[in-house]
Structure formats: structure tokens, C-alpha cells
N, C-alpha and C positions, 0 to 999 in steps of 0.2 A: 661425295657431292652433298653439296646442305641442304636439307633438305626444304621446299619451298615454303612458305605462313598460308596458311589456311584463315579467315575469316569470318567471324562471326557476327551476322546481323539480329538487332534486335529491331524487325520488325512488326509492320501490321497497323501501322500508326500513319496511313490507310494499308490496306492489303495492298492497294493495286501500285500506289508511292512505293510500297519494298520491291516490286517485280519492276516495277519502273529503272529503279536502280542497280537491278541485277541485270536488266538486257543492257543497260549502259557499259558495267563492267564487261559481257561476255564482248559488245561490240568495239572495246577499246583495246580489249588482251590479245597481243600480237600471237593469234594462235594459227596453226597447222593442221591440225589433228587435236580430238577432243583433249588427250589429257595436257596438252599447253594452256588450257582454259585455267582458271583459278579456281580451289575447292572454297567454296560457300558453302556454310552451314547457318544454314535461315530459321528464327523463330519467327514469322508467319504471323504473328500472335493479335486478332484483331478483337478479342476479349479484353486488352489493356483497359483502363478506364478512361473516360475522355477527357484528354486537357483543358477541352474548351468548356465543359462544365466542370473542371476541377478551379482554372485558372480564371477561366471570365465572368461562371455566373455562379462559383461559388457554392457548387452544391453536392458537385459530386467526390468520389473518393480519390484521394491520390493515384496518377500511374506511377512514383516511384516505386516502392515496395514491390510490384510487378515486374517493371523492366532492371531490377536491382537482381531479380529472380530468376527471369530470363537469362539475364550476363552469366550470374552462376551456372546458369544449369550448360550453356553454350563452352563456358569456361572446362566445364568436367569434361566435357566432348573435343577438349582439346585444343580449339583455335589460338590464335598468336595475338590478335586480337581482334578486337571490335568496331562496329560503326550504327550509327544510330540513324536511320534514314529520313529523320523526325525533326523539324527545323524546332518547332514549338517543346518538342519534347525534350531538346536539352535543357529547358530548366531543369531538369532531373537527373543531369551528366555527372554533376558532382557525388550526389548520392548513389549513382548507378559505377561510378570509378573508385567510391569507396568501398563496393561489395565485392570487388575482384581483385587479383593480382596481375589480370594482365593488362596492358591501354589501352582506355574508350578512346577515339579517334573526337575531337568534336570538331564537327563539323561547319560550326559557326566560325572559330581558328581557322579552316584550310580557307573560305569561303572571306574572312576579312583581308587572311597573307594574302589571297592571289588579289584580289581588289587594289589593294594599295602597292602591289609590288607592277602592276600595271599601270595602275595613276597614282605615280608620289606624290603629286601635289595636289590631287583632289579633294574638295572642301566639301560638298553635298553627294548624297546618294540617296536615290529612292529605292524604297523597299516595297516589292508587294508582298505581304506577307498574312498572316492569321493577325488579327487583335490581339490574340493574348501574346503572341511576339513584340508587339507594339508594349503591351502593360508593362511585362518584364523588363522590356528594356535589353532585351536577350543582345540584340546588335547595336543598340544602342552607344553601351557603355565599352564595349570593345573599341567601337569607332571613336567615341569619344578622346580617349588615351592617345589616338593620334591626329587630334584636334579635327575631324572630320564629322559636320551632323549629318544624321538621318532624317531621312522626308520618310513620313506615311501619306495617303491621300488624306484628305480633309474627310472628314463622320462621315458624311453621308456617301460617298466616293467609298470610304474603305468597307461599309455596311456592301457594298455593290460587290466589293473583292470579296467580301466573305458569305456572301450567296451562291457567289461562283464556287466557291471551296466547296459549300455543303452542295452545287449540284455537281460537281465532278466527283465527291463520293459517291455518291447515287446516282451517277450514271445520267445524267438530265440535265447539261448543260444545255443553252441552244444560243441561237446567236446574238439576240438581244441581250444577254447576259455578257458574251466576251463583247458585245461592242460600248457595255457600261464598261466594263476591266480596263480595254483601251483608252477608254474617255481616264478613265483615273489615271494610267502609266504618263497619260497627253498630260495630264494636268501637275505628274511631276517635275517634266520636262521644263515647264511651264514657271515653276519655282523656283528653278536653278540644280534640279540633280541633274547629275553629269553622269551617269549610270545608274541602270537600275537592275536591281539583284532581287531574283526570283527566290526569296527565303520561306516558301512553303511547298513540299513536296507534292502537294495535289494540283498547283500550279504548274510545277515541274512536268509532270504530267501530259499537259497541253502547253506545254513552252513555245511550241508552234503557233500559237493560238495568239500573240503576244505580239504586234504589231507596235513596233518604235525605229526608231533612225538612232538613238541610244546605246552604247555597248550596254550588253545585256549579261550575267551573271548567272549564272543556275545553279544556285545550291548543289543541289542532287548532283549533277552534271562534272562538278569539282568534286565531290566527295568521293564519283565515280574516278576520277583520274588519279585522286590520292591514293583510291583501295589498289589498282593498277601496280603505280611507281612501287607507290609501298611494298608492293610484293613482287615483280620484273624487274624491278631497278630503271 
């Protein structure tokens, strides 16, 4: 019998975004009995350095070199492959799939296929995402290729979504906070996206929280179904 691919995440990019992602996999693995569950092997790792001051304000250190590290060290320990629980952090995918021999998963790919294999003709999508996702263009240029733009909220809307980020790290959102979030989702709706895809894992998070009439999109949520198939068939 062959034997089943083991999994390795580089997380931590929030802590709570990797565990998010891991109760999604244990709740989608058609399991019996513990060992039907899928082996996960988690680097945890919330010492990375932060994207949002490496990529937005420009001051702090790279996390490639680190999560380049991580892969390695995951890599020695065996898994088949990997996945990056970090919507922002694949600007770093390329670098991080050239320090291993086995394949990063990115996550942004499962997360555009399942979109457009959904709606082939769909021309707009809103994103709620981090800013420095916006800069890079991370979803951007992917969508682009199949003539599809992306919506962000307008500044002061997406400043709102990225308040919510930094208080779902810290544990302190409250409700004034998700009823600006919705006012921004309302206002892509508003512009003409025809779905909107949750491209930041700390969103993912409180996906609940996310009130639209919209098909909705969860990053995490597909990357949880990838890591699945990937491995069940």
C-alpha cells in the first residue's frame, strides 16, 4: 500500500491563521478513527519577521530567508509537501520553492482556479485582503491574465479592514470594527464585484463575521480543501 504524503506547514504568520487552518483540514478529512486524519507537521513559527513592515512601511527585515528555513528544516523531517497559510506572505513563494526540492502549494493558484472555474465569465472581484496584498499586486496579476479586475475598498474603507486585521491578532476586535469591514464588503458590492474572496488569513479567521448576499471565497478554506484532495484523493 502507498504510503499516504504527510504535510508541511510553514506557519505562524498569525499563529492563530495556522491553527485556523489545521481544524479546517482535521474537519474536512473523511476520518473514522484518529490515524485516517492527515499527518501535519507545523512550524508554528510566529518570530518570522512581519510583512507588513517589511512590505508596507519598509523598515523591517525580510521574512523570506526565514520561511526559506522553515521549508528546509520541514523538508528534512520528511513531508511531501508544503503550504503557506499566509495570503501576504507568498510574495515570498518563489524564494521559499527555490530552497527546497519538494512543492510549495500557493495558495493564491488553488484560490484563483477555484474562482474562475466557478464563474468563467466573471469580470470583477473584490478582495478583502491586507494592503501590502493590494501593493504587490499578489492577486492582482494572476486575475489579470484572465482579463478579470480586482476591487480593493477605497483608503479609507481598506485602512478599516486593516484595523480589523491588527485587532484579530490581538485578540480585540469588537463590533464597531466588523460593522466598518461590512460597510467596505457593502461598498464592493457596490462597484460591481461579483464575489468577494477573503485573501487574508486573519479574516479567515472570523469568516463568520462577514456579512454579504455575495459568493464568498475563503482563501484558507480552499487551501484547506487542496491539502485534503491532495492527500485522499
Amino acid at each position: 500500500m502507498e504510503k499516504e504524503k504527510s504535510v508541511g506547514v510553514i506557519g505562524g504568520m498569525g499563529p492563530e491563521a495556522t491553527v485556523d487552518l489545521m481544524r479546517r483540514v482535521i474537519e474536512l478529512t473523511p476520518a473514522g478513527d484518529d490515524a485516517d486524519h492527515i499527518h501535519l507537521l507545523v512550524d508554528n513559527n510566529p518570530k518570522v519577521p512581519s510583512r507588513i513592515k517589511a512590505l508596507i512601511e519598509g523598515t523591517g527585515e525580510s521574512p523570506g530567508p526565514f520561511m526559506a528555513d522553515m521549508a528546509r528544516g520541514l523538508e528534512r523531517a520528511g513531508v511531501d509537501f508544503l503550504v503557506i497559510p499566509c495570503n501576504t506572505a507568498h510574495m515570498y513563494h518563489a524564494e521559499v520553492a527555490e530552497a527546497v526540492r519538494i512543492p510549495v502549494v500557493n495558495m493564491l493558484d488553488v484560490t484563483v482556479r477555484h474562482v474562475l472555474e466557478r464563474h468563467p465569465a466573471i469580470k470583477k472581484v473584490g478582495l478583502l485582503a491586507s494592503t501590502a496584498v493590494e501593493m504587490t499586486r499578489l492577486y492582482h496579476d494572476k486575475f489579470a491574465q484572465k482579463g478579470v479586475r480586482v476591487l480593493f475598498p477605497e483608503a479609507g474603507q481598506q485602512q478599516d479592514v486593516m484595523t480589523l486585521i491588527r485587532e484579530v491578532k490581538a485578540k480585540s476586535h469588537d463590533f464597531d470594527s466588523l460593522a466598518r469591514y461590512n460597510e467596505a464588503a457593502l461598498a464592493l458590492k457596490a462597484r460591481g464585484a461579483e464575489c468577494l474572496i477573503l485573501a487574508c488569513t486573519e479574516l479567515s479567521v472570523i469568516a463568520g463575521k462577514l456579512v454579504s448576499d455575495l459568493p464568498v471565497y475563503d482563501a484558507s478554506q480552499l487551501l484547506a480543501e487542496h491539502i485534503v484532495q491532495s492527500v485522499k484523493g
